[in-house]
C-alpha positions as MATLAB code, in Angstrom:
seq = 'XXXXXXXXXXXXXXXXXXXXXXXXXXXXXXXXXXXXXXXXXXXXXXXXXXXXXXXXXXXXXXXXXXXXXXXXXXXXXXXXXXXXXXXXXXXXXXXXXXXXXXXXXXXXXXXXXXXXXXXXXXXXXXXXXXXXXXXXXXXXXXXXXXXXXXXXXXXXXXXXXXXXXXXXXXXXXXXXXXXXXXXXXXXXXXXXXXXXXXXXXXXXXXXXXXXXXXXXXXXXXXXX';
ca = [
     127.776   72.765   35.001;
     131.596   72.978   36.412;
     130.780   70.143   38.764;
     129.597   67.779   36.300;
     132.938   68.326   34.298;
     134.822   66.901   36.877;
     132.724   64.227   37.760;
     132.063   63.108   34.250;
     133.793   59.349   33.126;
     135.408   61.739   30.522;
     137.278   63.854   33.104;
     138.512   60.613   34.661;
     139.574   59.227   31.364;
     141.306   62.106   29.984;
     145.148   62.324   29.291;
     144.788   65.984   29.387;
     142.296   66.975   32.285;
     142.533   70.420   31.712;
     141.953   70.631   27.921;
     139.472   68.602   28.570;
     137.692   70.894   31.602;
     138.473   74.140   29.063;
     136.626   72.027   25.667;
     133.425   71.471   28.118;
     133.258   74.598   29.311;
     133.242   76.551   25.484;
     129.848   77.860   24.098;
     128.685   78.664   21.370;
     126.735   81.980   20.305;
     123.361   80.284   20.639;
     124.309   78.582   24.307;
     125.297   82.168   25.584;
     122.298   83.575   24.917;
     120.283   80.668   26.169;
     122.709   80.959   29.338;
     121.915   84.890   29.945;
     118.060   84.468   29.287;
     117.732   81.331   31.909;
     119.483   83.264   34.497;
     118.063   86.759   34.711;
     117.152   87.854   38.519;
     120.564   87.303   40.197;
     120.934   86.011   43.393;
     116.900   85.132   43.236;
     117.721   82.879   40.017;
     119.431   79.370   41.435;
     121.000   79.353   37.714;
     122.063   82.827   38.269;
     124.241   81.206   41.462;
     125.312   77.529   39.310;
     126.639   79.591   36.106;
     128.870   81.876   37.742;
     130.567   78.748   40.226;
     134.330   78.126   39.578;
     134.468   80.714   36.502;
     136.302   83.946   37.100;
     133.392   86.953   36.884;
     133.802   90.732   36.452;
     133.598   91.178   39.697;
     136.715   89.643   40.399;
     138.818   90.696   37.248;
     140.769   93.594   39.536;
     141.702   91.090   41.824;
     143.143   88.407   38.634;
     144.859   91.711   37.109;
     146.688   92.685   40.045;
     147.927   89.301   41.013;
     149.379   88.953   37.409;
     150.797   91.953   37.721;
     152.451   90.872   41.291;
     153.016   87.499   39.618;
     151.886   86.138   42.726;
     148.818   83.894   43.478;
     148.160   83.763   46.796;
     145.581   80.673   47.991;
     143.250   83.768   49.324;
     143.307   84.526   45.437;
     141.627   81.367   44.747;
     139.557   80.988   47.732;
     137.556   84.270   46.600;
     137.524   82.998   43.322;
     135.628   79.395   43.984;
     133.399   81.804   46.625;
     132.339   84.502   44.567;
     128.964   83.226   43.816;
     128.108   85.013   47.351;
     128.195   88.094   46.246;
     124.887   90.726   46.881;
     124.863   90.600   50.719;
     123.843   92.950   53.005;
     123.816   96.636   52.588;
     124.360   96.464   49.107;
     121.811   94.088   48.546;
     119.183   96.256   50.757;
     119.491   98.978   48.919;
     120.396   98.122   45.411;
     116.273   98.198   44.435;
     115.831  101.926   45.984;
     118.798  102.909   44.044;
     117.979  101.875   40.666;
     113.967  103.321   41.242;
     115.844  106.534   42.410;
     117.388  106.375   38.778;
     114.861  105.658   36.863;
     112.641  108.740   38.688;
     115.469  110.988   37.601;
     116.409  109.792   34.099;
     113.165  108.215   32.629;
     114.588  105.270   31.627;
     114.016  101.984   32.709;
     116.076   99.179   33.699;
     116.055   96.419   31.956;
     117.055   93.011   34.014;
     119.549   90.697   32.502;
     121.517   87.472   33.313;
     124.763   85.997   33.269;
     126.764   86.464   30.215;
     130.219   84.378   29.041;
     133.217   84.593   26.861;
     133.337   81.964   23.963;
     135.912   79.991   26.328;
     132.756   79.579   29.217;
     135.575   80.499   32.208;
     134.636   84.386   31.660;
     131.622   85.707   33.093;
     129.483   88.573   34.062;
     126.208   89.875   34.983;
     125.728   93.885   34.802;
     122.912   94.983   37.149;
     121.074   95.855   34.660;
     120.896   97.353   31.102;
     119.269  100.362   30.063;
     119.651  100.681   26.405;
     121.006   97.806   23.700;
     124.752   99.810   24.564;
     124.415  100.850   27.689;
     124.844   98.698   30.965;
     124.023  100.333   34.176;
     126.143   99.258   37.782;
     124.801  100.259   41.170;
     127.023  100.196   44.371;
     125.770  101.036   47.573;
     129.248  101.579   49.840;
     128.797  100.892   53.506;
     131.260  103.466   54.450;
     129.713  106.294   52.803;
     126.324  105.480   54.900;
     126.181  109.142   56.478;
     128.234  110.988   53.460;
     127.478  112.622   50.722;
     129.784  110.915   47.646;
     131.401  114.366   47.689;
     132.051  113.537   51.210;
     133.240  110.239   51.235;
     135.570  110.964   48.001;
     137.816  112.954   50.492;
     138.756  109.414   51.806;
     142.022  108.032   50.168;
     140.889  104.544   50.186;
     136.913  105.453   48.581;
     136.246  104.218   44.869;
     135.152  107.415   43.334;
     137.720  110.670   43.560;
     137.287  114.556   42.504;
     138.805  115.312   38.347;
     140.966  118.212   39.531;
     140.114  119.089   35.653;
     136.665  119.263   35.468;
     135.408  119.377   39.052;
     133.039  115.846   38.910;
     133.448  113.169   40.224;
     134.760  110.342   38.814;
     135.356  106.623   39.450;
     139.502  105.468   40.065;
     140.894  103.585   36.708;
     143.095  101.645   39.849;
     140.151   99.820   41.629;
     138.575   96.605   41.256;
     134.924   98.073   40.299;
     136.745  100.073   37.190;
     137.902   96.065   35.644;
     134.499   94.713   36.608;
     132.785   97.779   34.636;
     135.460   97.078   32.043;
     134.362   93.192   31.817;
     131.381   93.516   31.955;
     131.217   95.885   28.898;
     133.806   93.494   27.007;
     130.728   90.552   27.873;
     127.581   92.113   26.655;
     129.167   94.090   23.843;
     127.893   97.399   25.204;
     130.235  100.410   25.079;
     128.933  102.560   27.753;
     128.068  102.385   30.941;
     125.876  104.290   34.097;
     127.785  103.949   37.305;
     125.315  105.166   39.877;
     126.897  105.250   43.490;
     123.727  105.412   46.285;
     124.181  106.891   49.991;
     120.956  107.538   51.849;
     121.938  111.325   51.270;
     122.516  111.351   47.136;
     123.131  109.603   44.376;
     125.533  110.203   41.293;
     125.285  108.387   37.966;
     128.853  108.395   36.386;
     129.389  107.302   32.930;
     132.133  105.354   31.748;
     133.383  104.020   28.324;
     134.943  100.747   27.232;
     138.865  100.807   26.734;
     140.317   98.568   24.155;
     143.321   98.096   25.977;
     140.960   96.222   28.486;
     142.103   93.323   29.971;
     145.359   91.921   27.991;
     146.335   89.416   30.719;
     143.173   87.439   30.834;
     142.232   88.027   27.310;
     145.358   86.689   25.319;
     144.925   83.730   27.330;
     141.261   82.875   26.293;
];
């Protein structure tokens, strides 16, 4: 784990400490499966927790883009970063199970469960709430604000993920906001190239598809 890199005689030895922190922290093809097996259940799995510490996860990747794009790295940057092992709290949390039996009573298909999965390099990371076919990763969110709206409704607000396609009508989820890059990495980590958004209030639910870019991610990935 991260914190036995830097505690290791080899950290303390090493000319080049962080060479030596990125060289620990590479898998191979077998470890990364091993890895996503040993931590399916999330926040329930302690290795679920211990594999995502001090690596930057898909849930975050908005938040890395935008500060690269600022060219600014503010110490709240980092302080979210080393926390973000936190993460399924409250609402979200609560309701997460009731949305994802709500989807499988209206599509048939059933969720399958799956852990925490990393780039070759080990400081990438991501774990999709679930997976419903070999290429298709499903996401659930649960937003706190829209908990007496309809989506419809709370896509009237400037500052809510999901917005109206003037073209078509639907609804569809902003390319600008931070759950767009973490449905981006995420897709870039399991190798899937689709994915079922589904956005819960206590009055409706939406499933929103969306596809993998290949412009995904240039920052972070030319550097890994």
């Amino acid at each position: 784990m991260f914190d036995g890199v830097l505690t290791s005689p080899g950290y303390g030895n090493a000319e080049d400490k962080a060479l030596y922190v990125l060289s620990s922290l590479a898998v191979s093809p077998q470890q990364k499966e091993a890895i996503e097996r040993a931590t399916v259940g999330q926040t329930k799995n302690a290795l679920w927790t211990e594999y995502r510490k001090k690596r930057v996860t898909a849930s975050n990747f908005g938040l890395v883009l935008k500060a690269v794009k600022r060219n600014s790295y503010p110490p709240s940057l980092f302080k979210t970063l080393l926390g973000q092992y936190n993460l399924k709290q409250g609402a979200h949390a609560c309701h997460e199970p009731k949305a994802k039996q709500e989807y499988t009573e209206r599509t048939g298909v059933t969720i399958q469960e799956r852990g925490v999965f990393l780039s070759d390099s080990g400081l990438l990371g991501g774990s999709p709430d679930g997976m419903v076919s070999d290429d298709c990763i499903i996401e659930v969110k649960c937003p706190y604000a829209a908990r007496t709206k309809t989506n419809l409704q709370a896509a009237e607000r400037k500052d809510f993920f999901l917005e109206l396609d003037e073209v078509t009508g639907l609804l569809k989820l902003k390319q600008t906001h931070n759950h767009w890059h973490q449905i981006q990495g995420n897709l870039h980590l399991t190798g899937a190239n689709n994915c079922h958004l589904v956005v819960w209030t206590p009055l409706d639910l939406v499933i929103l598809e969306t596809f993998y870019k290949d412009c995904f991610l240039p920052h972070i990935l030319s550097q890994m």
